[in-house]
C-alpha positions as a printed NumPy array, in Angstrom:
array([[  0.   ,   0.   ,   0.   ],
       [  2.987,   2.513,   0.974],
       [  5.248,   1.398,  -2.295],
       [  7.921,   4.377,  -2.421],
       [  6.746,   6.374,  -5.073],
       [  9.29 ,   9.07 ,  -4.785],
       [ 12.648,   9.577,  -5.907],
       [ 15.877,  10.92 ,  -4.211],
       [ 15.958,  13.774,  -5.616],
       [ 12.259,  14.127,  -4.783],
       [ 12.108,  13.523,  -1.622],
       [ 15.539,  15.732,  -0.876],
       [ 13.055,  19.177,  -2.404],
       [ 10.336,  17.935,  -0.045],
       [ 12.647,  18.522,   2.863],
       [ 13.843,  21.968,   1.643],
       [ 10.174,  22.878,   1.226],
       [  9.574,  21.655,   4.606],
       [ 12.328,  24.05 ,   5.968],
       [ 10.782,  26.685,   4.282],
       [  6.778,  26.373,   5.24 ],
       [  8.179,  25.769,   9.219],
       [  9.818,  29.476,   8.579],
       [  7.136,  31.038,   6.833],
       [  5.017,  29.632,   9.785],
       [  7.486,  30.441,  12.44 ],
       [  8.348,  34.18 ,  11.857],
       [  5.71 ,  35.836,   9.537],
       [  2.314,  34.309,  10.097],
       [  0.011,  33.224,  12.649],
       [ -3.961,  32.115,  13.113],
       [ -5.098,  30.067,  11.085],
       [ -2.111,  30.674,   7.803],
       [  0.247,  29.78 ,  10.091],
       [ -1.666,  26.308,  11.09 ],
       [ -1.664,  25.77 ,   6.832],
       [  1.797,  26.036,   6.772],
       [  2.559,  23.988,   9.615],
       [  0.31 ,  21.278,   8.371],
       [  2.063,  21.468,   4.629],
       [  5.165,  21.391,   6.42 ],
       [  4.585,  18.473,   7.971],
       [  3.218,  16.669,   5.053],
       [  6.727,  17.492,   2.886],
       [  8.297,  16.256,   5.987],
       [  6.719,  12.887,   6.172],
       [  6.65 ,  11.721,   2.904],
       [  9.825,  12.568,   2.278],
       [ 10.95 ,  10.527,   5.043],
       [  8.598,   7.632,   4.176],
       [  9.475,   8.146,   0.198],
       [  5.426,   7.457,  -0.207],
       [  2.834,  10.139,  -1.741],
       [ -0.869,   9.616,  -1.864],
       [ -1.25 ,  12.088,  -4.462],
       [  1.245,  10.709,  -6.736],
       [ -0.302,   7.334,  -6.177],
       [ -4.422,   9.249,  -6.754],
       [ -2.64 ,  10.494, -10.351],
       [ -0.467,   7.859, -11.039],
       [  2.938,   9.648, -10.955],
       [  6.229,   8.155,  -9.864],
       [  9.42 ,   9.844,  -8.843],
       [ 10.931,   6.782,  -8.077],
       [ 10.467,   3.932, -11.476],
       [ 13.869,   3.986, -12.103],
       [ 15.353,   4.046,  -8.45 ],
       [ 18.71 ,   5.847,  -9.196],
       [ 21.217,   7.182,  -6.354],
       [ 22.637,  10.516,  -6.47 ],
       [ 26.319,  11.487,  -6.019],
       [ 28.011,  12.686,  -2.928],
       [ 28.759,  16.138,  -4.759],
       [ 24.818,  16.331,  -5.745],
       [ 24.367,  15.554,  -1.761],
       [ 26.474,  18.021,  -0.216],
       [ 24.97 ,  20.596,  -2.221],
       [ 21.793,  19.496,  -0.924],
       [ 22.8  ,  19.342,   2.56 ],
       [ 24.654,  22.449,   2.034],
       [ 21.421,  24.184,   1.05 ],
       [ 19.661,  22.915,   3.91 ],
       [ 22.246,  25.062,   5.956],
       [ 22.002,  27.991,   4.429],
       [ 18.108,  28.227,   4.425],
       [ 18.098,  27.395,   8.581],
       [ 20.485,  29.847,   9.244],
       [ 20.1  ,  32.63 ,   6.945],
       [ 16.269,  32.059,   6.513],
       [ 16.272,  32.154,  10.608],
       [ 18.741,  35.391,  10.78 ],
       [ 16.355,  37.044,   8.126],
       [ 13.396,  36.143,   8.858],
       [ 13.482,  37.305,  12.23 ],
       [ 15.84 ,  40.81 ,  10.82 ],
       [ 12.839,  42.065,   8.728],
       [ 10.034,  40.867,  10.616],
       [ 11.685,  43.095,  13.474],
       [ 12.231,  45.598,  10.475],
       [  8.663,  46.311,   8.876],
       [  7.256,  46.052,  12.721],
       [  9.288,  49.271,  13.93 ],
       [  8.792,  50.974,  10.615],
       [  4.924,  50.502,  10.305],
       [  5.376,  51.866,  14.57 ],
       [  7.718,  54.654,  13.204],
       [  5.198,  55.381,  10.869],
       [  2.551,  56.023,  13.45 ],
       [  4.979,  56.858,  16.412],
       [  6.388,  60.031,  14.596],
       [  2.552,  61.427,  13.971],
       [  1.859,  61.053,  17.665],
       [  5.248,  62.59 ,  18.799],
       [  4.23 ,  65.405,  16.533],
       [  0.744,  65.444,  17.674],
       [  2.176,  65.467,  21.223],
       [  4.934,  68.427,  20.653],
       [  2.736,  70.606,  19.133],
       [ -0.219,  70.034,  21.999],
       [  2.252,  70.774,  24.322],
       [  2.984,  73.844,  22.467],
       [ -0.712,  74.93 ,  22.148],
       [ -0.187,  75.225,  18.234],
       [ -3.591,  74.203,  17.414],
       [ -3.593,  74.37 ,  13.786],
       [ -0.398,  72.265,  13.811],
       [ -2.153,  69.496,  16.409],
       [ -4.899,  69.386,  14.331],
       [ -2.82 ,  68.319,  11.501],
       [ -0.832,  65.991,  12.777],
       [ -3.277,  64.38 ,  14.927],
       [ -6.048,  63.711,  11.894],
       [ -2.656,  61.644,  10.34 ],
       [ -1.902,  60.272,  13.584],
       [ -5.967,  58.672,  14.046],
       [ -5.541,  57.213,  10.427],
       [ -2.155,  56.167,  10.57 ],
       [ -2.58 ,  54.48 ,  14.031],
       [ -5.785,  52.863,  12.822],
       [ -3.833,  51.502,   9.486],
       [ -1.666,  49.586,  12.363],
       [ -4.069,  48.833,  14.736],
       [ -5.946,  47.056,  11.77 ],
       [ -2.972,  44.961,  10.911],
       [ -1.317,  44.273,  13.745],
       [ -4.622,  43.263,  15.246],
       [ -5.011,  40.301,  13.181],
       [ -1.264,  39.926,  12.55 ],
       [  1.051,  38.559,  14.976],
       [  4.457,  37.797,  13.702],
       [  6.745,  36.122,  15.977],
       [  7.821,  39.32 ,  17.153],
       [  4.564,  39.369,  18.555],
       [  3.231,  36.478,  18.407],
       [  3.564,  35.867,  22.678],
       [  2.132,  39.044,  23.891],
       [ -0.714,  38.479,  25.133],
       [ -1.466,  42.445,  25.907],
       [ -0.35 ,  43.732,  22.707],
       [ -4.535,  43.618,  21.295],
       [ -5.834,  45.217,  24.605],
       [ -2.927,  47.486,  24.94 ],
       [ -3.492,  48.823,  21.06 ],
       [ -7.222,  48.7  ,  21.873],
       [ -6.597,  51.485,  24.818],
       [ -4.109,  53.495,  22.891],
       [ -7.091,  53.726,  19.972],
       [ -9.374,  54.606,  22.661],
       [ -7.442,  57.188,  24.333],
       [ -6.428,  58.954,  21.11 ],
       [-10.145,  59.124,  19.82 ],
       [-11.484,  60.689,  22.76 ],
       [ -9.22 ,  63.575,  22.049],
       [-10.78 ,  64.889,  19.444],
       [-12.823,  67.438,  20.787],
       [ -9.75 ,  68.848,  22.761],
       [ -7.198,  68.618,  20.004],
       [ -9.838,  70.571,  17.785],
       [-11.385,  73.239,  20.175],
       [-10.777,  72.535,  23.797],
       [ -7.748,  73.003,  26.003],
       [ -4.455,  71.836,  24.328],
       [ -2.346,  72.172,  27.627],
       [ -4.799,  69.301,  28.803],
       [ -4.796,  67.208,  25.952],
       [ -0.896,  67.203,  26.019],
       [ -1.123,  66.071,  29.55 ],
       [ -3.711,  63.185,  28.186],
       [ -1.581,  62.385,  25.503],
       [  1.292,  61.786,  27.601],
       [ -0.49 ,  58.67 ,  28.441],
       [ -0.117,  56.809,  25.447],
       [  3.781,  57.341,  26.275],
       [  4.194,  54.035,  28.818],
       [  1.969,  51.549,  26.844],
       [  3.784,  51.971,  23.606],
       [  7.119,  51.593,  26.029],
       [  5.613,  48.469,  27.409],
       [  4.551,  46.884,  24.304],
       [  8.338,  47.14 ,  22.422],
       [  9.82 ,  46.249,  26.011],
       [  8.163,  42.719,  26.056],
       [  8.402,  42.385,  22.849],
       [ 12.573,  42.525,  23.104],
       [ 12.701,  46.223,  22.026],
       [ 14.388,  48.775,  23.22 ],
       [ 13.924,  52.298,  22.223],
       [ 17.737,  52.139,  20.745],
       [ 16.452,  49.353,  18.29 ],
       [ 13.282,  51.851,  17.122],
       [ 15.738,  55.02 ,  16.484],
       [ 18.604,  52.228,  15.088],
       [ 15.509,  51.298,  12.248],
       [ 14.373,  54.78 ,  11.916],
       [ 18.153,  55.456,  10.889],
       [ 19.059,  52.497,   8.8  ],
       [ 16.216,  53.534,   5.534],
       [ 17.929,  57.139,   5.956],
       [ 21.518,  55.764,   6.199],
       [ 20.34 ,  53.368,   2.913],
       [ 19.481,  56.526,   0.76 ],
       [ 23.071,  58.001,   1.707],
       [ 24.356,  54.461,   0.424],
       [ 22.87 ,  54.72 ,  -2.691],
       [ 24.101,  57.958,  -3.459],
       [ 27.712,  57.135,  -2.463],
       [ 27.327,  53.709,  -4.66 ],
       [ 26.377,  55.897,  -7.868],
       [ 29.192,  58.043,  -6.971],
       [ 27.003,  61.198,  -6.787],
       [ 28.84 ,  63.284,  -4.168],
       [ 25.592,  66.321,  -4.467],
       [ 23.198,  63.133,  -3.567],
       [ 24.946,  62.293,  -0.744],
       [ 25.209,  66.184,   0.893],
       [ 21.229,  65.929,  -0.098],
       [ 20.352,  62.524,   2.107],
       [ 22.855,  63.512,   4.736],
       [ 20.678,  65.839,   5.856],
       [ 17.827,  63.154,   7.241],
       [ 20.019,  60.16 ,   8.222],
       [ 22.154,  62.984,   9.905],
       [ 18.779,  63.946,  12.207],
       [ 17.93 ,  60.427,  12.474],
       [ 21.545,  59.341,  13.811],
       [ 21.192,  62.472,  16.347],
       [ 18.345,  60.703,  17.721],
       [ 19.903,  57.503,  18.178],
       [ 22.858,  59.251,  19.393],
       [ 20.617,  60.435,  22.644],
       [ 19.82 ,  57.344,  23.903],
       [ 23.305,  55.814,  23.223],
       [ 25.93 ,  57.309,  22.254],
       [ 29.069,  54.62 ,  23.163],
       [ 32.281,  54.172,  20.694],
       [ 30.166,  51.944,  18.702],
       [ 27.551,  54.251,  17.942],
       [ 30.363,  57.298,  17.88 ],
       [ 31.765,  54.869,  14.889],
       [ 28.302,  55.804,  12.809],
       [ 28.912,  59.28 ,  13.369],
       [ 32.735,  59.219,  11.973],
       [ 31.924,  56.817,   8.941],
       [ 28.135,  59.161,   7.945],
       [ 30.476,  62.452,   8.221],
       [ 33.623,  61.404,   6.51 ],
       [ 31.219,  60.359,   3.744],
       [ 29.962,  63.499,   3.903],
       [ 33.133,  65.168,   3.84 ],
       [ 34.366,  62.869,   0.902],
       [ 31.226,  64.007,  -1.25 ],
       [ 32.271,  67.858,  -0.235],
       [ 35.628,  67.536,  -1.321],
       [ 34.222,  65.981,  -4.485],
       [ 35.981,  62.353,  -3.928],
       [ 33.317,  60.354,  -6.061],
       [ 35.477,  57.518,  -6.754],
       [ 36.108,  57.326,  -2.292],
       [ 32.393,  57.734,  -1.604],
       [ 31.287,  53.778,  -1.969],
       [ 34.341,  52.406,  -0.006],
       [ 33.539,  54.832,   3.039],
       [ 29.849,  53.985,   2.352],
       [ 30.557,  50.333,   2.786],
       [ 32.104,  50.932,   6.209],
       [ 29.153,  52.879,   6.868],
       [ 26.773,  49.975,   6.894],
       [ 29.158,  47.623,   8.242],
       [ 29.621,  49.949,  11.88 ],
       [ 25.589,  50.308,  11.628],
       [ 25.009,  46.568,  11.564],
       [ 27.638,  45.756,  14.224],
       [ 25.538,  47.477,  16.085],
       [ 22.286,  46.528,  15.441],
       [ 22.723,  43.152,  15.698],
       [ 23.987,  43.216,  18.904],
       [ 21.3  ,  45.607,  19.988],
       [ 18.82 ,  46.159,  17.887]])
């Protein structure tokens, strides 16, 4: 009844695919995708090992008719690809999960720092702005993250009742943001402050790793500048990553982080001087300090 019906080679993809559903399932989806991709994972992983596929048998295919072995070299590279998928699959995986988390909070987070500077400074048309893009923005992530729980997220079990109160406390602003006191509302606002804290602290954030991400897609623009050897590009995108690294810079600023700050300005100094041909060297040391850093602490 369980006659092998699938070849080496086969039965070899089945396990890659395997790796790659348990991943998927692992890192970037939960509910009831990540239960589909568990299950198919589980199924490659099975009949490789027995060799046996009812569906091949249902449609009368056969990997397996003429039984052939492959060769060590066709093995190692097998094995070899195995490898790289658990451990650079893992490492980025759990990077960029990490990565479009903080930048869809970013997103949100700078609107409500906004909202909450200018409340403070009783600018109303200002407040008014920036909260109206702070209510949509924050409802964009409260929609996704809602249903959404990466593994970044995927054990807090306050993260839906936390983003629940933030919603709630931001909405019933409104009428203060728009006509009432804005000295108050500041005050009110202030509240939202400690949950968002909370939620990146249990989550293995730290307020380094949000500024570190809010850097790195400035710091990237600067790259590609230097890499086309456009020395006016780079003076233009200094200008952001420079603010963004000034942030980082107050809540760290250690040799490590003081190694950002030499490699961003002697690329900026490079493009004044006009040294195109110097600029994607000095770029590549750039990254290098930044990801030193961020993977030990971001």
């Amino acid at each position: 009844m369980f006659k092998k019906n699938e070849g080496v080679i086969d039965r070899l993809i089945r396990v890659i695919l395997a790796e790659v559903f348990f991943l998927l399932a692992w890192f970037w989806f939960g509910g009831i995708v990540q239960i589909v991709l568990y299950i198919l994972g589980f199924m490659m992983l099975i009949t490789a090992i027995m060799g046996f596929c009812g569906l091949y048998k249902i449609f009368g295919i056969n990997t397996n008719k003429n039984n052939k072995k492959i060769s060590n070299v066709l093995l190692g590279i097998f094995v070899l690809m195995f490898l790289i998928i658990v451990v650079a699959g893992s490492y980025y995986s759990d990077f960029f999960t990490r990565k479009l988390f903080l930048e869809d909070f970013n997103v949100m987070n700078n609107y409500y720092k906004q909202t909450l500077f200018n409340t403070g400074q009783e600018k109303r048309p200002e407040s008014i702005a920036n909260y109206d893009k702070l209510v949509s923005e924050y409802a964009n992530f409260s929609k996704k993250y809602s249903n959404y729980h990466p593994r970044v997220i995927a054990n807090d079990k306050n993260f839906n009742s936390d983003v629940a109160k933030v919603s709630a406390l931001i909405l019933n602003l409104k009428d203060k943001v728009y006509a009432g006191n804005l000295k108050e509302s500041h005050t009110n606002f202030e509240e939202v402050r400690p949950i968002f804290q909370e939620i990146l602290k249990r989550n293995g954030f730290s307020m380094l790793a949000v500024y570190l991400v809010d850097f790195h897609d400035s710091m990237e623009k600067v790259i590609a500048e230097a890499d086309k050897k456009n020395p006016a590009g780079v003076i233009e995108t200094y200008v952001d990553a420079n603010d963004k690294l000034i942030t980082v810079e107050e809540a760290a600023n250690d040799d490590e982080i003081k190694a950002i700050r030499n490699n961003l300005e002697t690329l900026l100094n490079l493009a004044k001087s006009g040294s195109a041909e110097s600029l994607s060297a000095k770029a590549a040391e750039l990254k290098s300090s930044f990801v030193k850093v961020y993977l030990k602490r971001g």
